[in-house]
N, C-alpha and C positions, 0 to 999 in steps of 0.2 A: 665571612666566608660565604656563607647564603643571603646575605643582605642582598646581591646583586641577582635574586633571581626573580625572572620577570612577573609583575604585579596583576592580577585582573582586575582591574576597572568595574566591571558590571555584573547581571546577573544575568546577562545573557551571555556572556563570556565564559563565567561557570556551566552554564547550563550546554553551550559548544563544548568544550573539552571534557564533560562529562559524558555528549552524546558522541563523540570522535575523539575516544581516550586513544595516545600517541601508542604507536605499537603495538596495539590490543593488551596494552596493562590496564589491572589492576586498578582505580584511582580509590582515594579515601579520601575525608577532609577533616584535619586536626586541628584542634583551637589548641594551643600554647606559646612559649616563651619564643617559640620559632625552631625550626631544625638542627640550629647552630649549641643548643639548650638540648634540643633531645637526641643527637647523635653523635652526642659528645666521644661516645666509645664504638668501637666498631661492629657492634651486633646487629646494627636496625634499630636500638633504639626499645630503651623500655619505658614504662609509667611505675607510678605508686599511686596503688589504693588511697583514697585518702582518708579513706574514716579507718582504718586498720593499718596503714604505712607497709604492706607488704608491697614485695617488688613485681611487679606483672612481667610477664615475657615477651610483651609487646609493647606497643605504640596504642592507647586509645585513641580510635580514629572511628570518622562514620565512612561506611561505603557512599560512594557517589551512584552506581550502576542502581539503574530503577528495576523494583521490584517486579515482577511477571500480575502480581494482584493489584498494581498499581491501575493496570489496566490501559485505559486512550486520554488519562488525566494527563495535565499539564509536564512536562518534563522541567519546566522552570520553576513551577509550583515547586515539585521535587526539591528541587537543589535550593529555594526558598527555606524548604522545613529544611535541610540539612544545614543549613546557614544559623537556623533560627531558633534552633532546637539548645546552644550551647551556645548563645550570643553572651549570655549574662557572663559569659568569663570575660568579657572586655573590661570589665568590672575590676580585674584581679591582673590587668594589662596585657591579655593573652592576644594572639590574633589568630584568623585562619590562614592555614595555609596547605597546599592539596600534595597529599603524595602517591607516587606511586608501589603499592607495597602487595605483600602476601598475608593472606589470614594467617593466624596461627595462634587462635584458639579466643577465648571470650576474657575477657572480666567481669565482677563480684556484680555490674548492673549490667551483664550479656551481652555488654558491647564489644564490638569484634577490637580484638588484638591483632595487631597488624607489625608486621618487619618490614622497616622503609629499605625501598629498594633504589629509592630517587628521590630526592624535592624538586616537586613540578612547579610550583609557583605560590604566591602568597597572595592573599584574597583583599582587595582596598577597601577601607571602613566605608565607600561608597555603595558597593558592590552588597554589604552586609545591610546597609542603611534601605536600598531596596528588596528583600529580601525582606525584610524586616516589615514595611512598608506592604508589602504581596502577601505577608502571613495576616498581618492584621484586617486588611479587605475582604477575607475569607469570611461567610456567612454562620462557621462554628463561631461558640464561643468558649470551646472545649480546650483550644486551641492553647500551648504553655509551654514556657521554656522547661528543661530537663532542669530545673534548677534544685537540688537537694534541700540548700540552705531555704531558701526560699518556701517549699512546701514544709518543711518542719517548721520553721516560723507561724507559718498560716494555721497550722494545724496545734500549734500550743495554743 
């Protein structure tokens, strides 16, 4: 059903329909199974916690629209760390893909809950591959995936 919606290619594709969101919506970008997976019923679409299995009332997603402290910094950087930030779900065979939705309230790590309003498109492993590639040339080295498993790991 959503298979057929149109792919981005690049990281400046993301970084256009982030800065020229269609209609003056919303945009967010969700890593999972795909839309077809998460809106399967007709609310918009919710997640589960997963270290506690409750049900969330939204969609985890990251907003696209750049912050006001971001400042005159890159707008591609931007959508780079949005890309980057939750790459290691490919891992688990998630992909991104951008919707357009309404906040409607946080979850357990403050990230915005979202009710899809629309799937706007799916994001190509290319597109993630620079993005990926844009985080790493960055002079931090502060710089990490949001990865849970990952820093409990490190930190045993």
């Amino acid at each position: 059903m959503y298979e057929d919606l149109p792919t981005i290619t690049d990281l400046d594709g993301v970084t256009r329909l982030m800065e020229r969101p269609p209609r003056g919506e919303e945009l967010f970008l969700r890593w999972s199974m795909g839309p077809a997976v998460d809106l399967c019923d007709d609310d918009g679409g919710s997640s589960r916690d997963s270290l506690t299995g409750v049900s969330l009332p939204g969609l985890s997603a990251s907003p696209l629209a750049v912050e006001a402290w971001w400042g005159d910094r890159s707008a591609r950087l931007w959508a780079a760390r949005r890309l980057y930030d939750y790459g290691h779900l490919r891992e688990r065979g998630e992909r991104p893909w951008i919707l357009a939705g309404d906040d409607c309230g946080r979850g357990p790590d403050n990230e915005p809950l979202v009710r899809c309003r629309r799937p706007v498109a799916w994001v190509a492993d290319e597109a993630v591959a620079e993005a990926l590639g844009l985080v790493e040339e960055q002079p931090s080295s502060n710089w990490g995936p949001l990865d849970r498993d990952a820093s409990r790991s490190q930190s045993q």
